[in-house]
ChimeraX commands (.cxc) that place a marker at each C-alpha (Angstrom):
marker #1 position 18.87,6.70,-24.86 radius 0.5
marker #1 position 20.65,6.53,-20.83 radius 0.5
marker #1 position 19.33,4.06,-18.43 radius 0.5
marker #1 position 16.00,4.24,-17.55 radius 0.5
marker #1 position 14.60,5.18,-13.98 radius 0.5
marker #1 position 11.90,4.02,-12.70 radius 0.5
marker #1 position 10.08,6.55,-9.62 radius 0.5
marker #1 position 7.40,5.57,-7.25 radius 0.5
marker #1 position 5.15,8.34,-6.39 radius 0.5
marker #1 position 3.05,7.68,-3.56 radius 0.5
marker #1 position 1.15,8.91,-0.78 radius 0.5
marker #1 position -2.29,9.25,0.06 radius 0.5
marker #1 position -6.19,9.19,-1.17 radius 0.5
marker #1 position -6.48,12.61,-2.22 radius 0.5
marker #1 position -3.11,13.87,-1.66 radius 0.5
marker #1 position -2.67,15.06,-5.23 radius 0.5
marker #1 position -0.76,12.58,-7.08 radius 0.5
marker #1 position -2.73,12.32,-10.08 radius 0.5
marker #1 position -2.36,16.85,-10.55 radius 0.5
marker #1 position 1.00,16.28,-9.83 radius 0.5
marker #1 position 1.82,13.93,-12.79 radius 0.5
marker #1 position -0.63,16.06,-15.08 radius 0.5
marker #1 position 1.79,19.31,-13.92 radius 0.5
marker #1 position 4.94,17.38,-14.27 radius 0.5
marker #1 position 3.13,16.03,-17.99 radius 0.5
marker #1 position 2.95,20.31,-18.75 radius 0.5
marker #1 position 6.01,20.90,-17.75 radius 0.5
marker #1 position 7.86,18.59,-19.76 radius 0.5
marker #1 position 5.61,19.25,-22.64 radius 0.5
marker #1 position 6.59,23.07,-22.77 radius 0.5
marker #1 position 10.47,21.84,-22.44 radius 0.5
marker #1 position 9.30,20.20,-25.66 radius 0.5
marker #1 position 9.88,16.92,-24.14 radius 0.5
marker #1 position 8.06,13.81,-25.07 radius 0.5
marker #1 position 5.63,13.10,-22.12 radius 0.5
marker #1 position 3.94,10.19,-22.62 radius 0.5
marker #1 position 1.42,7.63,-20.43 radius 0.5
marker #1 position -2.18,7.55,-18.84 radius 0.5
marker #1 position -3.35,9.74,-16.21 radius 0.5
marker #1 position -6.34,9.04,-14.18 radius 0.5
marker #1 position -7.84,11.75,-12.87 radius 0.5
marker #1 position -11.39,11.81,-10.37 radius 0.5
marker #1 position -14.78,12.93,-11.22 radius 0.5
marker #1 position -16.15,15.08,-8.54 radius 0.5
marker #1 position -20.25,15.97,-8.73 radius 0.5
marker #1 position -21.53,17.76,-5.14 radius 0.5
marker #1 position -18.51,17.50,-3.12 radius 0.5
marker #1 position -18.04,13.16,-3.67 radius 0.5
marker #1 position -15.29,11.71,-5.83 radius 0.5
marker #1 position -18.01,9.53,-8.19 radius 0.5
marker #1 position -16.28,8.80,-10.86 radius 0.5
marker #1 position -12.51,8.36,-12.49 radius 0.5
marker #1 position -11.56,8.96,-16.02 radius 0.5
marker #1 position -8.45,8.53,-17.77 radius 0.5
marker #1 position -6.11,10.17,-20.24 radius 0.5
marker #1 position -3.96,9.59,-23.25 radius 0.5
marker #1 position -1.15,12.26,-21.54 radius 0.5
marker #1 position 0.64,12.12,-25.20 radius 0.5
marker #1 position -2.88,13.30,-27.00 radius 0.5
marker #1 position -5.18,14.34,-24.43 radius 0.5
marker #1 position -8.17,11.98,-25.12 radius 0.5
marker #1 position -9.92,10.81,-22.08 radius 0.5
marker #1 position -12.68,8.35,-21.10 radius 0.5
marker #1 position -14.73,7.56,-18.29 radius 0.5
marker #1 position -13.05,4.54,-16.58 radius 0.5
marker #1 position -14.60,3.75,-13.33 radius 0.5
marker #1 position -18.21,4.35,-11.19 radius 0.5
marker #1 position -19.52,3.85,-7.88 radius 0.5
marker #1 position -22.47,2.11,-9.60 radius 0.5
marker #1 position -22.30,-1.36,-12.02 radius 0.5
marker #1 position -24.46,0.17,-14.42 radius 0.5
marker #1 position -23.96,-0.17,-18.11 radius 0.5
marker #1 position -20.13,-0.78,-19.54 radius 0.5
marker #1 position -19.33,-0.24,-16.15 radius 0.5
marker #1 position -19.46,-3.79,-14.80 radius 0.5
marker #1 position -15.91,-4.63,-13.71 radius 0.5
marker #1 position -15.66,-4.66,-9.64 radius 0.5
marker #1 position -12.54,-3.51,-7.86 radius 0.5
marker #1 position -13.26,-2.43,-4.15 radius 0.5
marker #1 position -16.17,-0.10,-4.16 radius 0.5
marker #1 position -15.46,0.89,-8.05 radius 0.5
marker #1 position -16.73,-0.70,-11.35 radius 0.5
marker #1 position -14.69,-0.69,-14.45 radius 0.5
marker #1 position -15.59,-0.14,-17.90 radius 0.5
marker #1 position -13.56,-3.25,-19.92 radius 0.5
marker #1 position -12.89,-1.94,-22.75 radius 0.5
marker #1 position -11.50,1.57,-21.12 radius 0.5
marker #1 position -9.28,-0.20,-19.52 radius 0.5
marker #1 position -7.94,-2.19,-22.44 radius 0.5
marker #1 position -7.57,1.41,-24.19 radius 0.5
marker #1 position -5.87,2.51,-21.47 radius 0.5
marker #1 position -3.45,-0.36,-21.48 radius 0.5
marker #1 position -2.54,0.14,-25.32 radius 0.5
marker #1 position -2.00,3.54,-24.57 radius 0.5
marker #1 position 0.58,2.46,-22.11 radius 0.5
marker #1 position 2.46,-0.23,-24.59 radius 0.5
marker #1 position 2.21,2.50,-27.15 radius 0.5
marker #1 position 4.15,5.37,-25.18 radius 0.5
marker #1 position 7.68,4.49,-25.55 radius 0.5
marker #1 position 9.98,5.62,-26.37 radius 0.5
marker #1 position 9.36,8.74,-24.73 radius 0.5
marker #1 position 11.02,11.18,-22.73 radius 0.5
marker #1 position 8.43,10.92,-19.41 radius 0.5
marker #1 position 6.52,7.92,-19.32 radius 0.5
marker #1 position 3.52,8.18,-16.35 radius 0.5
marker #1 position 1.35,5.76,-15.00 radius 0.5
marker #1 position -1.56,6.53,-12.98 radius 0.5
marker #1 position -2.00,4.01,-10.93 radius 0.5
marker #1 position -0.93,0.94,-10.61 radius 0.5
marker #1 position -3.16,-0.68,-8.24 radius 0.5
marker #1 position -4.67,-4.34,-7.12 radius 0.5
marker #1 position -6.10,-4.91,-10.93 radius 0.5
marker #1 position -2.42,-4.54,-11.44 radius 0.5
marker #1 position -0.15,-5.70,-9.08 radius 0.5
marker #1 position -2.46,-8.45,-7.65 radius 0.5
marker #1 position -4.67,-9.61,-10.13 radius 0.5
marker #1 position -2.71,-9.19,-13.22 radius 0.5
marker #1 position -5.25,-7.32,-15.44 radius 0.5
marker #1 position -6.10,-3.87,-15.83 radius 0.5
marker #1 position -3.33,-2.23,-17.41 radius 0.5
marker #1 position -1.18,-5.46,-17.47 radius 0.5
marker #1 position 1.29,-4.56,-19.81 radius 0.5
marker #1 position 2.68,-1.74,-17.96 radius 0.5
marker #1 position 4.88,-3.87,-15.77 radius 0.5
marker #1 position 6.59,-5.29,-18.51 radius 0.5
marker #1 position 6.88,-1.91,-20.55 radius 0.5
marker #1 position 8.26,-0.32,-16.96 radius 0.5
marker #1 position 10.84,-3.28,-17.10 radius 0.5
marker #1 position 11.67,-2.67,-20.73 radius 0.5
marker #1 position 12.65,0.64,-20.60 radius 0.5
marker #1 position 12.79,3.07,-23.93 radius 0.5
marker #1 position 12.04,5.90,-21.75 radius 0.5
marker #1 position 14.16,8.16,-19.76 radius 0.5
marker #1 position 12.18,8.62,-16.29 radius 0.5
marker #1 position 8.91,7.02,-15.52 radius 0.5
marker #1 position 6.27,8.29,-12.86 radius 0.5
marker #1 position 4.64,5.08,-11.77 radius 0.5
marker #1 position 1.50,6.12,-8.98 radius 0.5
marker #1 position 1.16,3.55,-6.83 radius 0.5
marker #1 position -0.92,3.85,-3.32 radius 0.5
marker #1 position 1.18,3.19,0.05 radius 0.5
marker #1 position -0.16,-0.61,0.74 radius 0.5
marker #1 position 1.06,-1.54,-2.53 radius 0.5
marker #1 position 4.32,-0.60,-2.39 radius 0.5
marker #1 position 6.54,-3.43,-1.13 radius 0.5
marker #1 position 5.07,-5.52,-3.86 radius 0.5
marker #1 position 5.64,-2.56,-6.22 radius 0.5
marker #1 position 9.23,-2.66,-4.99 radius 0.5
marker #1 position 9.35,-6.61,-5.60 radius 0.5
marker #1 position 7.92,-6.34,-9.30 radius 0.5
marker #1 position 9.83,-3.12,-10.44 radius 0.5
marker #1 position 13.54,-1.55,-9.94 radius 0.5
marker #1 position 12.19,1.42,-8.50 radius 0.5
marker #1 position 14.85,4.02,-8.77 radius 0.5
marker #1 position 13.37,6.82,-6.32 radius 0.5
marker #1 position 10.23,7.14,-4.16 radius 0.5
marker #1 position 8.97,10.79,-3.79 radius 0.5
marker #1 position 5.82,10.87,-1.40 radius 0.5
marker #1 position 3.28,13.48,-1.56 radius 0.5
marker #1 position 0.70,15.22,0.65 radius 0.5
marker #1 position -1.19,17.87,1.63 radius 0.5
marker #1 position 1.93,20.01,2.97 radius 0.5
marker #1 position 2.58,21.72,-0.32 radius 0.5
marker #1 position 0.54,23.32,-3.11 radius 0.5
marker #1 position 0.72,21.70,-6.33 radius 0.5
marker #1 position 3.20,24.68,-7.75 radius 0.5
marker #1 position 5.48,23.87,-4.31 radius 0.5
marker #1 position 5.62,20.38,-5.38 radius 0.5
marker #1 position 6.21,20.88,-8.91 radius 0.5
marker #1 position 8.77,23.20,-7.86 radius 0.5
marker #1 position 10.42,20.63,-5.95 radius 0.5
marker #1 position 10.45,17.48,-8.25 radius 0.5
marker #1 position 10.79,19.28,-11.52 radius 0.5
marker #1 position 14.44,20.00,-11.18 radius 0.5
marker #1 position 14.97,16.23,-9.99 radius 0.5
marker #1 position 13.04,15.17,-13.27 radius 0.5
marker #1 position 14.91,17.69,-15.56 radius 0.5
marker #1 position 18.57,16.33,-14.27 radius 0.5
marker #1 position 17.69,12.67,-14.29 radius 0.5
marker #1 position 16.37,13.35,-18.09 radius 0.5
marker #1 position 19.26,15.85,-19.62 radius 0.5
marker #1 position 18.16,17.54,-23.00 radius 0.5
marker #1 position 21.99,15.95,-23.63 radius 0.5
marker #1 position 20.71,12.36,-23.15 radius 0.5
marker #1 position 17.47,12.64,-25.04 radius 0.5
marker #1 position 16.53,10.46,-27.80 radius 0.5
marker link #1:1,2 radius 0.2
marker link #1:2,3 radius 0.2
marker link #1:3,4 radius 0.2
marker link #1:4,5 radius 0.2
marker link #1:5,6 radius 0.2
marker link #1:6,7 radius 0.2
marker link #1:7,8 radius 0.2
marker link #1:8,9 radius 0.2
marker link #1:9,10 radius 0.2
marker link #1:10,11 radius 0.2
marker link #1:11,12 radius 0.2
marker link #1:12,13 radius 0.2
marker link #1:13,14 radius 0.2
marker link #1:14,15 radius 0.2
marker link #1:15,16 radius 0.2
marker link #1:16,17 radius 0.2
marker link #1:17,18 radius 0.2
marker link #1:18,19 radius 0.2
marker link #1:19,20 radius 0.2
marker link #1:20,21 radius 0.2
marker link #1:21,22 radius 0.2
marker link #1:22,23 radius 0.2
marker link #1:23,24 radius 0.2
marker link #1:24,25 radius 0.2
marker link #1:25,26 radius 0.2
marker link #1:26,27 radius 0.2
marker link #1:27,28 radius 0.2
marker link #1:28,29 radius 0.2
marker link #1:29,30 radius 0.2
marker link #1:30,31 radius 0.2
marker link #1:31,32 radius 0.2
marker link #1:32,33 radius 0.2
marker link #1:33,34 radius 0.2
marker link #1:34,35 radius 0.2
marker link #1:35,36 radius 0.2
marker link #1:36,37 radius 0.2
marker link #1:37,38 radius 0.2
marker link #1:38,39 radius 0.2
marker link #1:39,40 radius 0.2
marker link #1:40,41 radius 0.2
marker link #1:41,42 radius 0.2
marker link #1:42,43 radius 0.2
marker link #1:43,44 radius 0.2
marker link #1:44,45 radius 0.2
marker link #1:45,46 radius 0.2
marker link #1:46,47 radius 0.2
marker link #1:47,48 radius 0.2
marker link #1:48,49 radius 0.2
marker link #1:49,50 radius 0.2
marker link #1:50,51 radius 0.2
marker link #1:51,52 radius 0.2
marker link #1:52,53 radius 0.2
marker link #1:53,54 radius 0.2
marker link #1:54,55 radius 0.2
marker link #1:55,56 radius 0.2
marker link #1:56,57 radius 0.2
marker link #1:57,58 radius 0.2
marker link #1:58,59 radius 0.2
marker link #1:59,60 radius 0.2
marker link #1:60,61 radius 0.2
marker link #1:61,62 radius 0.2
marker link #1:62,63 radius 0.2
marker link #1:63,64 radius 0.2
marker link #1:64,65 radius 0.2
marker link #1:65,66 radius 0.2
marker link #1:66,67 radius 0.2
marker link #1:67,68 radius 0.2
marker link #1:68,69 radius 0.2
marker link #1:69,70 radius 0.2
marker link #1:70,71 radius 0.2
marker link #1:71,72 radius 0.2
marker link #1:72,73 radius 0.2
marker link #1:73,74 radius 0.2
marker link #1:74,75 radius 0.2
marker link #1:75,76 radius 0.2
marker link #1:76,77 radius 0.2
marker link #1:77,78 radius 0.2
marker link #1:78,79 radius 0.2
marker link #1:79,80 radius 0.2
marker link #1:80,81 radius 0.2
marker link #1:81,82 radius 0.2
marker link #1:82,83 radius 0.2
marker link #1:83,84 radius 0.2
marker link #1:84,85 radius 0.2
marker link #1:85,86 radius 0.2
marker link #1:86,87 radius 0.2
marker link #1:87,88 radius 0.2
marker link #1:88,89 radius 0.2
marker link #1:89,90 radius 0.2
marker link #1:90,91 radius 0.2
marker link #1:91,92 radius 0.2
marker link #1:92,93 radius 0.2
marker link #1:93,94 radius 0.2
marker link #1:94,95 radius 0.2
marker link #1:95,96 radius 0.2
marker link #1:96,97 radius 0.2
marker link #1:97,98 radius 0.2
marker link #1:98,99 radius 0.2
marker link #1:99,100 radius 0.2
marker link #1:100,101 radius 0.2
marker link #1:101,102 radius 0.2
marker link #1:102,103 radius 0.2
marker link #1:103,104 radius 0.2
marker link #1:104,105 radius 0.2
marker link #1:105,106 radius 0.2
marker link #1:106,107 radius 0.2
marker link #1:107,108 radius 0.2
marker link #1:108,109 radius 0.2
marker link #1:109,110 radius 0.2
marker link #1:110,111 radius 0.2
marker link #1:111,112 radius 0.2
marker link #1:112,113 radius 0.2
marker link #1:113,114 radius 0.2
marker link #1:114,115 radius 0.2
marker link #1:115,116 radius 0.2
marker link #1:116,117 radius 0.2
marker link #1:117,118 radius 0.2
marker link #1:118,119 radius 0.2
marker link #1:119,120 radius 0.2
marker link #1:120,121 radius 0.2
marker link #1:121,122 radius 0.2
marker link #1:122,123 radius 0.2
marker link #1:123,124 radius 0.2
marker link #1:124,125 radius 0.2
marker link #1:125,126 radius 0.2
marker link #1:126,127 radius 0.2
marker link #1:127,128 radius 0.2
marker link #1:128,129 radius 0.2
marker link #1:129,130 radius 0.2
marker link #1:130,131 radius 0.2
marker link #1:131,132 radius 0.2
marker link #1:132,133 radius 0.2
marker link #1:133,134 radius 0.2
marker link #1:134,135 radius 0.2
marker link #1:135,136 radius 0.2
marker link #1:136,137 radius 0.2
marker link #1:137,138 radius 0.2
marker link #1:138,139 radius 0.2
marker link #1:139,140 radius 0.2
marker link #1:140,141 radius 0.2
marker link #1:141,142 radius 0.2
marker link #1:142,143 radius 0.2
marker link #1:143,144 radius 0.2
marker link #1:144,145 radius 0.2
marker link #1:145,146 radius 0.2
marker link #1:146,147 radius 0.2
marker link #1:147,148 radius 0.2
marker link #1:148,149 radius 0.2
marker link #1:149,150 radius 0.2
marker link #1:150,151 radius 0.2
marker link #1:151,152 radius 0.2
marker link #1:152,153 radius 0.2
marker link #1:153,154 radius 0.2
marker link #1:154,155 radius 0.2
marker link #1:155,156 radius 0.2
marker link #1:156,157 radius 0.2
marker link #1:157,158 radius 0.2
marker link #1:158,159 radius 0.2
marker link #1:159,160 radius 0.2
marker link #1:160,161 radius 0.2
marker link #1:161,162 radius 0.2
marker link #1:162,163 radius 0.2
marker link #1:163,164 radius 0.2
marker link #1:164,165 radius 0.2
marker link #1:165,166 radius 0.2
marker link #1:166,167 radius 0.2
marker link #1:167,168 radius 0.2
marker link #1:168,169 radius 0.2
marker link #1:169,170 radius 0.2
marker link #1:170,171 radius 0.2
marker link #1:171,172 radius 0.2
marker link #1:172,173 radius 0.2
marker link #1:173,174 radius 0.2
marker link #1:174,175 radius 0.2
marker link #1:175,176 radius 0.2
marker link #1:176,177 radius 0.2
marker link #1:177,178 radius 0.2
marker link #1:178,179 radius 0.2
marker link #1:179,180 radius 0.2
marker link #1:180,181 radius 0.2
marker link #1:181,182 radius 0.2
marker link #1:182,183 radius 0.2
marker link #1:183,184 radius 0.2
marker link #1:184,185 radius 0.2
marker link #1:185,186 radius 0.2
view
């Protein structure tokens, strides 16, 4: 397998990172490329983000992650969200679990992260240890000088609210595709 790279994708609340990595997650997947990693996608009811899940991008099996309310499982508190525990600890083995792979995402790495050292705490160190050809790592804007300090980020593309999904997918997928030759694969 080449070197690894490492790409920041940023930019802001609702600016479509998260459908970005799940198109860029197709895409490879129809190459027939090994796309593997967590996704974590919002739960909208009446307009209101409410809710985040997230999603085994190798096998598709998702679980609710985080609520606006500490009710239940979810009891963890990060900003206004609570955490289900044990989510997030599947969500971390799904992580250490995913190389080697072609495309390894990871939707997001936030505070639990990058500040507080939980969460999904092995991704750092799988991020570091490569066995992956190109990794998507979501991380928000404040976050990324100390994303930069913990990581050898190789690229940061930044999205927003300029493009369509397709546009953007149009734009990175070629990027992706010739940092990840079907010569260099696995």
């Amino acid at each position: 397998m080449k070197a690894t790279q490492v790409w920041m994708l940023t930019g802001e609340r609702g600016a479509g990172k998260t459908s970005l990595c799940r198109a860029l997650a197709v895409q490879a997947h129809q190459q027939g490329w090994d796309a593997a990693g967590v996704i974590s996608p919002a739960v909208f009811e009446n307009g209101g983000k409410t809710g985040i899940l997230v999603e085994d991008v190798r096998r598709g099996e998702s679980h609710p992650l985080a609520a606006l309310e500490a009710t239940g499982r979810f009891a963890l508190p990060v900003g206004k969200w609570f955490f289900d525990r044990t989510v997030l600890d599947w969500g971390d083995k799904v992580i250490a679990s995913s190389p080697p792979c072609d495309l390894l995402i990871v939707d997001e790495l936030g505070p639990l992260e990058l500040l507080q050292g939980g969460g999904w705490q092995s991704a750092p160190k799988v991020l570091r240890a490569g066995g992956y050809l190109l990794s998507l790592v979501v991380i928000c804007p404040e976050l990324q000088a100390l994303a930069r300090e913990m990581l050898n980020i190789s690229a940061t593309p930044t999205v927003d609210q300029s493009k369509s999904l397709e546009q953007w997918v149009h734009l990175y997928w070629p990027e992706i595709a010739a940092a990840c030759l079907p010569g260099s694969k696995r």
